[in-house]
C-alpha positions in Angstrom: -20.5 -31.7 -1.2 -18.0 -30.4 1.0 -17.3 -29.0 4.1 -13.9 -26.5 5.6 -11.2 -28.8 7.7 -10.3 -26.9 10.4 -6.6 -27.3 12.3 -6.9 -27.1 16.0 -4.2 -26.9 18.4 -4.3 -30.3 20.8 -2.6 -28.8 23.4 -5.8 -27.1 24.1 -7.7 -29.9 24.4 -10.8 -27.3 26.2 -10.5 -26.1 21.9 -10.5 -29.6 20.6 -13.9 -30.5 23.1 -15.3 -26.7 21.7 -14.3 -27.6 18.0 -15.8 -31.3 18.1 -19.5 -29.8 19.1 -19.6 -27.5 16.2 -18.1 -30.7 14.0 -20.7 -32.9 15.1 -23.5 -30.6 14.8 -22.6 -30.5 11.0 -19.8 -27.2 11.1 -16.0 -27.4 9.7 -14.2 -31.1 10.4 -11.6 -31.0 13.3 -8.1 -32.0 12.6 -6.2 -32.2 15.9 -2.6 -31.1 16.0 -0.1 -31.6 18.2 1.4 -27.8 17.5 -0.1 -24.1 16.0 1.3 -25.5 12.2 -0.9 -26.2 9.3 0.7 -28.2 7.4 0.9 -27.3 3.6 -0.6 -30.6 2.2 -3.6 -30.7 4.8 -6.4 -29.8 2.9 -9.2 -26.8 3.2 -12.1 -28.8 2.2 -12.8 -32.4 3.3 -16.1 -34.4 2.1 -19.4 -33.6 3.6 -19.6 -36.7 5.6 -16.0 -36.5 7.3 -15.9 -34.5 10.4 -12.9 -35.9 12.3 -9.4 -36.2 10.6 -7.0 -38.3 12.5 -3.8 -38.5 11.8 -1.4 -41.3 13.1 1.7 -43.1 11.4 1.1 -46.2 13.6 3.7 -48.3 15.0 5.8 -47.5 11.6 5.6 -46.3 8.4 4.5 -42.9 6.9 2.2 -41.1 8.2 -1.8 -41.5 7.6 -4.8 -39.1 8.1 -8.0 -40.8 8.8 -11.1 -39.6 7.7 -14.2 -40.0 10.3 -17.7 -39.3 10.3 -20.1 -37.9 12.4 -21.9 -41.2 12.5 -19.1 -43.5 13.1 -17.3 -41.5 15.9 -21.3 -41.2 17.6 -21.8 -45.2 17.2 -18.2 -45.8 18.8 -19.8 -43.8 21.9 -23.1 -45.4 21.8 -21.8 -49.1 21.5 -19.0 -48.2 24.7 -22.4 -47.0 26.4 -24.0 -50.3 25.8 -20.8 -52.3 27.3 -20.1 -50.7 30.3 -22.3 -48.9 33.0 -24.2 -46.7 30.5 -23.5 -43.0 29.7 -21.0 -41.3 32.5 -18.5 -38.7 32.8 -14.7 -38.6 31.8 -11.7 -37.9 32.9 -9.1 -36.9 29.8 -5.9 -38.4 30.8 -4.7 -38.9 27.3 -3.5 -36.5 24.6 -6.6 -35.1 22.7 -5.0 -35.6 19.2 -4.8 -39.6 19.7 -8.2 -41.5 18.5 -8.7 -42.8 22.6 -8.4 -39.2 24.0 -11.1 -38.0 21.2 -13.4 -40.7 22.5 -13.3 -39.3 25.7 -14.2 -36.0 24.4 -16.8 -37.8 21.9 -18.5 -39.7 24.3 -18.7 -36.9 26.9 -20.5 -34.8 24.8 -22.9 -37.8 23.5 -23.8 -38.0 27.2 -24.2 -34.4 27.9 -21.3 -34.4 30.4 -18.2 -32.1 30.8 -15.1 -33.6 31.3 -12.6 -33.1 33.6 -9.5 -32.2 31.3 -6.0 -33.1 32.8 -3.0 -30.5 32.0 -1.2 -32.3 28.2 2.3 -33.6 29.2 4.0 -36.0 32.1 1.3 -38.2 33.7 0.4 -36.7 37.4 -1.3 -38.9 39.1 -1.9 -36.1 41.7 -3.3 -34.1 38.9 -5.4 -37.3 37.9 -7.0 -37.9 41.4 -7.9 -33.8 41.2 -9.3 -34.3 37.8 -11.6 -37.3 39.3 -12.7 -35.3 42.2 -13.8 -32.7 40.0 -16.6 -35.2 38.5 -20.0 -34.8 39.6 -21.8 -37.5 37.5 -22.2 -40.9 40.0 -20.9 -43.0 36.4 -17.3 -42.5 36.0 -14.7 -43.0 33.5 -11.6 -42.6 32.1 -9.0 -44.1 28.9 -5.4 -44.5 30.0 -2.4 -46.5 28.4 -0.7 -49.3 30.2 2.4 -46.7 31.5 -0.1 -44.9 33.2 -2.0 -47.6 34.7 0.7 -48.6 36.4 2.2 -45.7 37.5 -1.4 -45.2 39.3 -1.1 -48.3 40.7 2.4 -47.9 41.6 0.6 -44.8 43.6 -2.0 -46.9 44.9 0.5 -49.1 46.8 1.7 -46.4 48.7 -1.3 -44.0 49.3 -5.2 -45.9 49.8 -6.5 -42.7 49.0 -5.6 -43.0 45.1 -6.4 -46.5 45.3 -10.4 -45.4 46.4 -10.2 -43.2 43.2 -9.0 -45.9 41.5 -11.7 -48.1 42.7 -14.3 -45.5 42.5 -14.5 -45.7 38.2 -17.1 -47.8 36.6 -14.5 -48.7 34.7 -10.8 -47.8 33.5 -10.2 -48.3 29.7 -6.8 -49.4 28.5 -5.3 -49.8 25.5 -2.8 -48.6 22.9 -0.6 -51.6 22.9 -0.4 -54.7 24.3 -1.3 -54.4 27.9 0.1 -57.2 30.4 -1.5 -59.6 32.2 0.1 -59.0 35.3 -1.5 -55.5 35.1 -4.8 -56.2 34.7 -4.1 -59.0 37.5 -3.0 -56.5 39.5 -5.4 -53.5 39.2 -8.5 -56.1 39.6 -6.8 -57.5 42.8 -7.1 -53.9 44.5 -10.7 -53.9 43.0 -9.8 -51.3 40.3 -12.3 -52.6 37.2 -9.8 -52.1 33.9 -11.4 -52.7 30.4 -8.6 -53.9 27.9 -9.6 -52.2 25.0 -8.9 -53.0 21.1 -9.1 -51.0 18.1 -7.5 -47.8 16.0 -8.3 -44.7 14.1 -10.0 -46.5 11.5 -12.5 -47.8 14.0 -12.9 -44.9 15.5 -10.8 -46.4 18.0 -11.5 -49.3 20.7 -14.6 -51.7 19.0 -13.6 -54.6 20.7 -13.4 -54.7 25.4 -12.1 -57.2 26.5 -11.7 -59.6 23.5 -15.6 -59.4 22.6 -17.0 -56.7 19.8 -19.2 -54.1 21.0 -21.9 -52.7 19.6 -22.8 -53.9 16.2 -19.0 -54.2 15.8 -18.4 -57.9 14.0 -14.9 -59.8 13.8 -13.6 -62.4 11.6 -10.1 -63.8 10.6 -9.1 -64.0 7.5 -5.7 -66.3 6.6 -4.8 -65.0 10.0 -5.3 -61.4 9.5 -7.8 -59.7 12.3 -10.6 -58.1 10.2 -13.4 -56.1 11.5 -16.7 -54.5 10.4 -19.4 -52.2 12.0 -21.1 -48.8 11.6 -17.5 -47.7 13.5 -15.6 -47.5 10.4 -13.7 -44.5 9.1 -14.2 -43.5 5.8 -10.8 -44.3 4.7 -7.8 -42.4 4.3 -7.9 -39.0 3.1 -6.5 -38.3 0.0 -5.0 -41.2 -0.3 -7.5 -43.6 -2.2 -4.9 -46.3 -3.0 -4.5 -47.1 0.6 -8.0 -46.5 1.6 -8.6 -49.4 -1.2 -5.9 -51.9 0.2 -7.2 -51.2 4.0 -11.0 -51.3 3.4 -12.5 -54.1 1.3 -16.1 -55.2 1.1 -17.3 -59.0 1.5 -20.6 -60.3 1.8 -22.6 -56.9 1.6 -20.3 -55.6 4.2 -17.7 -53.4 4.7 -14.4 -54.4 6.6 -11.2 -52.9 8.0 -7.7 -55.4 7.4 -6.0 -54.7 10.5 -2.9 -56.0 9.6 -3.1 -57.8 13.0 -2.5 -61.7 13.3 -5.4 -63.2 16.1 -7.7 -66.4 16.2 -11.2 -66.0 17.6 -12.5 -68.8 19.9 -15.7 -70.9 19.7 -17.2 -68.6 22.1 -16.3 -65.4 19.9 -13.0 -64.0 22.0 -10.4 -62.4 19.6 -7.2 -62.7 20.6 -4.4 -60.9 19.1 -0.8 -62.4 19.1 0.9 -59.5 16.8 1.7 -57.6 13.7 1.4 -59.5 10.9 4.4 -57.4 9.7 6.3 -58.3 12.8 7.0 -62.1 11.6 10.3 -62.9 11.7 12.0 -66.2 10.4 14.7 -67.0 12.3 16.8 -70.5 12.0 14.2 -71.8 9.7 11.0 -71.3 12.4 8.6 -68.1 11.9 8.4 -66.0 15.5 5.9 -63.2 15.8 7.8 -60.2 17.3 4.3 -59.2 18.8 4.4 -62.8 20.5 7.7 -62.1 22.2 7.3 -59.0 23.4 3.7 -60.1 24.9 6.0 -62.5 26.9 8.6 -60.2 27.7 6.4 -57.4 29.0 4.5 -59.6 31.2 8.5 -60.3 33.1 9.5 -58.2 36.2 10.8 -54.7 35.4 10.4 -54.8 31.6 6.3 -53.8 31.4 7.5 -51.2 28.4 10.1 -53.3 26.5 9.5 -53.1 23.0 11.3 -56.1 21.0 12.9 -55.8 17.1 14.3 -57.7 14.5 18.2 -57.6 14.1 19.9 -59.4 11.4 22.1 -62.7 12.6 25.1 -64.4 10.6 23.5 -67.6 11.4 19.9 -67.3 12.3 19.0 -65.1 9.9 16.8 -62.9 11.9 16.7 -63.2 15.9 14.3 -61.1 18.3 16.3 -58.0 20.2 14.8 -56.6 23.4 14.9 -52.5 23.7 14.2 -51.1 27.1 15.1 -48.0 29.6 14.7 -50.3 33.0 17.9 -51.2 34.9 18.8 -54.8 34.7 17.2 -56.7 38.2 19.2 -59.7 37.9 22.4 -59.1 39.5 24.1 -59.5 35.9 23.1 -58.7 32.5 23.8 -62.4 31.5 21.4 -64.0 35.0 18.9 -61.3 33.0 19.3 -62.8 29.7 19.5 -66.0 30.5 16.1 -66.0 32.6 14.3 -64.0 30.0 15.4 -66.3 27.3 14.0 -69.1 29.0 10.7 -67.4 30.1 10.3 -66.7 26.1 11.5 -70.0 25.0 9.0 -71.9 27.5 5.9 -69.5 26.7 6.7 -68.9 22.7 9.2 -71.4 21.7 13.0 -71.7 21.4 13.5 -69.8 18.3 11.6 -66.7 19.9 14.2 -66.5 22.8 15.8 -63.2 22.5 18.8 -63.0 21.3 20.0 -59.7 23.5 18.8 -56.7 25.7 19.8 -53.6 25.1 19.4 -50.6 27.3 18.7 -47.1 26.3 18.3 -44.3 28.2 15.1 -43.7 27.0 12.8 -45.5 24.4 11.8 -42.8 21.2 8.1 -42.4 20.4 6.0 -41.7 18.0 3.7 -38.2 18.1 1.2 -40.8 19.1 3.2 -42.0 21.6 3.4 -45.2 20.9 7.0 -46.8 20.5 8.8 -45.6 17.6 10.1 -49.2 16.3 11.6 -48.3 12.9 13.7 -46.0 15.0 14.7 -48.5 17.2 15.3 -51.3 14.9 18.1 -48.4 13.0 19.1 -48.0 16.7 19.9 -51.9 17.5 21.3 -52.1 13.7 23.7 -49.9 14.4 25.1 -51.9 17.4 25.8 -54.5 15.9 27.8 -52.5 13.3 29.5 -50.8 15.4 
């Protein structure tokens, strides 16, 4: 059985909330888009049991469209229920074509709530504090990626006002990428209660707060690839059964997603992720995890959205490069180097120390947003050809 897939415009995200309801109530599937196009490969008819298609190319590679049910999207909402305050209301802060801004139209209408839809485009915290006075429901919410959270913070500093919003949501969901520790320090010191979040489309996005599975969500590593299982899981990849098969694999009765993350998961049951798989470098004979670095380097002062790449070296083979839009803070680019290079070497190991920054005027994304790193690995290529 089948059922119509149905393009819808995300920069309406009022038409993405409307076309969701009829979706989960058994009507045509919702594929958000991030313009009016249809694309010519994006199917009419999708199987019965997918009413969400998400498409995402990830941090690189081509692109994907994930196929969601009803019932997975529904038990993402009902297991973030059961690990925070209970059902609330949201505030959509994020792009309604990304898997975490679907949640929050997901889980508002699971709870029965309307939520209060910020304007697509530059974060406002202005416009975010509106939004939040708009909500009428005394449990409050909202999903926002590390650039945001600190820009609110950054607001917070200067205005208590916007820190009492801040402080007045049961809890703030972040995730996306790696989200410093300083952050998170930060924001709980002014009382703000921050969630770090962990998952992707094909869990129907974050499974796992704060290093512990929600839900019936279950986690395992498997030769050091993060792997996880639950009634979360999309359906697979539409169209595209070969990758669906090397993503999704059953053990044990149970069906699991390969993230192709590296992590460990302590005694106690904490995951913690240290990178890409993908992202493992070997350079001067020692493997380095790119995700590892950049952990590190994110977490110095003034480089919170550095993203870090490989870059080919005439005698280490491979060395970690440094990409970011912030003005150097040291008062030369070599006292800047030379302190981040021993904040990496002391935290990661000598062979991780960066072997360069480079500055861009402005780091390239993804539609997702997220940083587009085969771009800038082409980018810091070129450099050193040059």
């Amino acid at each position: 059985m089948t059922r119509t897939l149905r393009a819808v415009d995300a920069r309406e995200p009022g038409a993405v909330l409307d076309a969701l309801r009829v979706a989960l109530e058994g009507g045509p599937a919702v594929a958000p888009r991030t313009d009016d196009r249809v694309p010519a490969d994006l199917p009419g008819l999708v199987p019965q049991a997918v009413s969400l298609v998400v498409e995402t190319s990830g941090s690189s590679g081509r692109p994907k469209r994930v196929a969601l049910s009803s019932d997975a999207v529904l038990a993402g909402a009902a297991a973030a229920d059961g690990a925070l305050a209970g059902p609330g209301q949201w505030v959509l802060a994020l792009p309604a074509h990304y898997v975490a801004g679907l949640n929050v139209l997901v889980r508002s209408l699971a709870s029965g709530t309307e939520p209060a839809l910020l304007t697509p485009g530059h974060f406002d915290v202005a416009g975010f504090v509106a939004a939040a006075g708009r909500l009428e429901h005394p449990v409050r919410y909202s999903s926002l990626v590390p650039a945001q959270l600190s820009t609110a913070l950054d607001a917070a500093d200067e205005d208590a006002g916007v820190a009492d919003v801040l402080r007045r949501f049961d809890a703030l969901l972040v995730g996306g990428q790696a989200t410093p520790g300083p952050l998170v320090e930060r924001a709980r010191r002014l009382g703000v209660t921050v969630v770090r979040t962990y998952g992707s489309s094909e869990t129907s996005g974050g499974c796992v707060y704060d290093g512990v599975p929600v839900g019936r969500t279950r986690v395992e590593v498997v030769d050091g690839q993060v792997e996880l299982s639950g009634p979360s899981l999309a359906e697979g990849y539409l169209d595209d059964p070969e990758r669906t098969a090397a993503a999704f694999v059953t053990r044990d009765g149970l069906r699991w997603y390969r993230t192709g993350d590296a992590g460990t998961v302590s005694p106690g049951g904490v995951l913690t992720v240290s990178g890409r798989l993908d992202d493992v470098i070997v350079s001067g004979g020692e493997k380095v995890s790119l995700g590892v670095v950049e952990r590190v380097v994110r977490e110095q002062p003034g480089l919170a959205d550095a993203v870090v790449v490989r870059a080919a070296h005439a005698r280490w083979g491979e060395v970690p490069v440094v990409v970011t839009d912030t003005a150097p803070p040291a008062p030369s680019a070599a006292d800047d180097l030379a302190a981040l290079r021993s904040a990496v070497a002391t935290a990661a190991g000598r062979a991780a120390a960066p072997d360069r920054i480079v500055r861009v005027d402005a780091v390239p994304v993804l539609a997702s947003g997220k940083p587009d790193r085969m771009a800038l690995t082409r980018l810091v290529a070129g450099l050193a050809a040059s």
